[in-house]
C-alpha positions in Angstrom: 66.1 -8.2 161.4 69.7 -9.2 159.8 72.5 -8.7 161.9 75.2 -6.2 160.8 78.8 -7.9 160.5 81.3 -6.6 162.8 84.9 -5.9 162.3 85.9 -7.6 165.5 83.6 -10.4 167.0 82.0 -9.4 170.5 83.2 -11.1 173.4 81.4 -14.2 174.3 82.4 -14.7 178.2 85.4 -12.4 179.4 85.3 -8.1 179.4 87.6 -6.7 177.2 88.2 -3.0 178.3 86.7 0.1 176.1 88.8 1.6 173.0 87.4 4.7 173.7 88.6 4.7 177.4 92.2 3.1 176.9 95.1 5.7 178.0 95.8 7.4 174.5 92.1 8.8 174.4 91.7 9.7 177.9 92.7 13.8 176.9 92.1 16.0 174.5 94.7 17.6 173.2 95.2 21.4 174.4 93.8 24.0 171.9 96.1 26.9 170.8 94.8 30.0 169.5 96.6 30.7 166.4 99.0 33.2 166.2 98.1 36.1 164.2 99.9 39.0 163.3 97.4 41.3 164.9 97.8 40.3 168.4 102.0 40.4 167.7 101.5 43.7 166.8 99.3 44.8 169.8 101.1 43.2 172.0 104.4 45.7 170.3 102.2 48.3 170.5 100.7 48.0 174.1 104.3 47.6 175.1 105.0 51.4 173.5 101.9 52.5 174.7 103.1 51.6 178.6 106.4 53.0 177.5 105.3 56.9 176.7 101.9 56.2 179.2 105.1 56.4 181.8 107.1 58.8 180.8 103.8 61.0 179.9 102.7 60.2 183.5 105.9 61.2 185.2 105.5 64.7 183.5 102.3 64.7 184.7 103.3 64.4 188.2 106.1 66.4 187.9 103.7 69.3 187.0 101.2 68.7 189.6 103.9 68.8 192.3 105.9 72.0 190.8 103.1 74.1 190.4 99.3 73.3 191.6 97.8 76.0 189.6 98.6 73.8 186.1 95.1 72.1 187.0 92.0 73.4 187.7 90.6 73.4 191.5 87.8 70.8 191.5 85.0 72.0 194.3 83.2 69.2 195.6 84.1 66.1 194.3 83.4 62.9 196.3 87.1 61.5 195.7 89.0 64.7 196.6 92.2 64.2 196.5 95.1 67.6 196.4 97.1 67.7 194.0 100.4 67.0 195.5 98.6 63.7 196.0 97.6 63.5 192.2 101.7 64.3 191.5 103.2 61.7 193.5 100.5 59.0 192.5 101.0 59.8 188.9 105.0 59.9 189.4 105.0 56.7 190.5 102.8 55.1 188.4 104.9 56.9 185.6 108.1 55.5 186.5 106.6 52.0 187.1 104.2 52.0 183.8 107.6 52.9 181.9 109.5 50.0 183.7 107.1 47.4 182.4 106.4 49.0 179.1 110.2 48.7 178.3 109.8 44.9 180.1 106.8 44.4 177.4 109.0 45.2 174.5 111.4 42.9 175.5 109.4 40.2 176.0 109.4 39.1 179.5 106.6 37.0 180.8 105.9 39.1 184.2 105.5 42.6 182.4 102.7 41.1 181.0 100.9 40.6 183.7 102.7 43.5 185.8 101.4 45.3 182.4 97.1 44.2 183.0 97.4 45.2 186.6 99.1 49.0 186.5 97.1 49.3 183.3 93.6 47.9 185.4 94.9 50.5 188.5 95.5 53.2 185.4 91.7 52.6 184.8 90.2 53.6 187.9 93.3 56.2 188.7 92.2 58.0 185.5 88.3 57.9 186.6 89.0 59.1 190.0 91.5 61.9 188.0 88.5 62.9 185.5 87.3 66.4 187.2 90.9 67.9 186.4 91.0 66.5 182.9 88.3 65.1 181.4 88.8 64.6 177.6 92.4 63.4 178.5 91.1 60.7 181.5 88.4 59.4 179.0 91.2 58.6 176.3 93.3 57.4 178.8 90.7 54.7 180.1 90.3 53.6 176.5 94.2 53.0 175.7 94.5 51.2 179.4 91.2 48.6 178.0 93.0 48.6 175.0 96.7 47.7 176.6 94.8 44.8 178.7 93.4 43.4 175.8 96.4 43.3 173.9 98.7 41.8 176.8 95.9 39.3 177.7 95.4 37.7 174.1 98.7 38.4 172.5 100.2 34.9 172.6 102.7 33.0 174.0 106.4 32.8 173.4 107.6 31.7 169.8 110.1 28.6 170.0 112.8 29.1 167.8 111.3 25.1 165.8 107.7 26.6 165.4 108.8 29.0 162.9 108.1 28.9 159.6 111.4 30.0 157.5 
């Protein structure tokens, strides 16, 4: 067999340490998703979305506590709750959904994630809230999945130098 030449000649009695494991290729550099439009824009619109969730929300409640014949009387339903219950659960909700959707549109970190948990808690507060309004509840659940989505991809803060002008 012939011998390949090398670029640098092996070492013939002392270890020389690794290239591959010297201190500039010890990490990989961190991945970033790339921004895109879309996800900007969802993460707007899942800010509004919170917004008129809680003040839609707060009317609800408002309603359930004025009056309780607005809503049907469920009969037996394994998660019975009255609907005084349903108002003041749905008030505050309302008034903290609002909160964090107004937080959301202007930018800050912790209605994001404030935003994925009242928007998980809106999930299962709208399935236990499906025998007094069904068609409502089911579009509900679907713009909550859609809000976490959109608050849990959108991504991170723009620095004023990674623009493009």
């Amino acid at each position: 067999m012939t011998q390949q030449p090398h670029a640098t000649q092996p070492p013939t009695g002392e270890q020389q340490p690794s290239r591959a494991w010297d201190e500039t290729h010890r990490t990989a550099p961190a991945a970033t998703a790339p921004d895109t439009g879309w996800q900007t824009g969802g993460l707007v619109f899942a800010g509004v979305l919170m917004l008129v969730n809680g003040v839609v929300a707060v009317l609800q409640g408002i309603s359930a506590l004025a009056a309780d014949d607005v809503y049907d009387v469920v009969g037996d339903y394994v998660y019975k709750i009255n609907l005084t219950g349903w108002g003041v659960i749905l008030l505050c909700l309302g008034t903290l959904a609002a909160a964090v959707g107004a937080g959301i549109l202007k930018g800050a970190w912790w209605a994001r994630m404030a935003g994925i948990f009242l928007a998980s808690l809106g999930m299962v507060f709208h399935f236990l809230f499906l025998p007094y309004q069904p068609v409502w509840s089911v579009l509900m659940v679907a713009i909550d999945f859609f809000v976490i989505w959109a608050l849990a991809t959108a991504p991170g803060e723009v620095k004023p130098t990674d623009r493009a002008d």
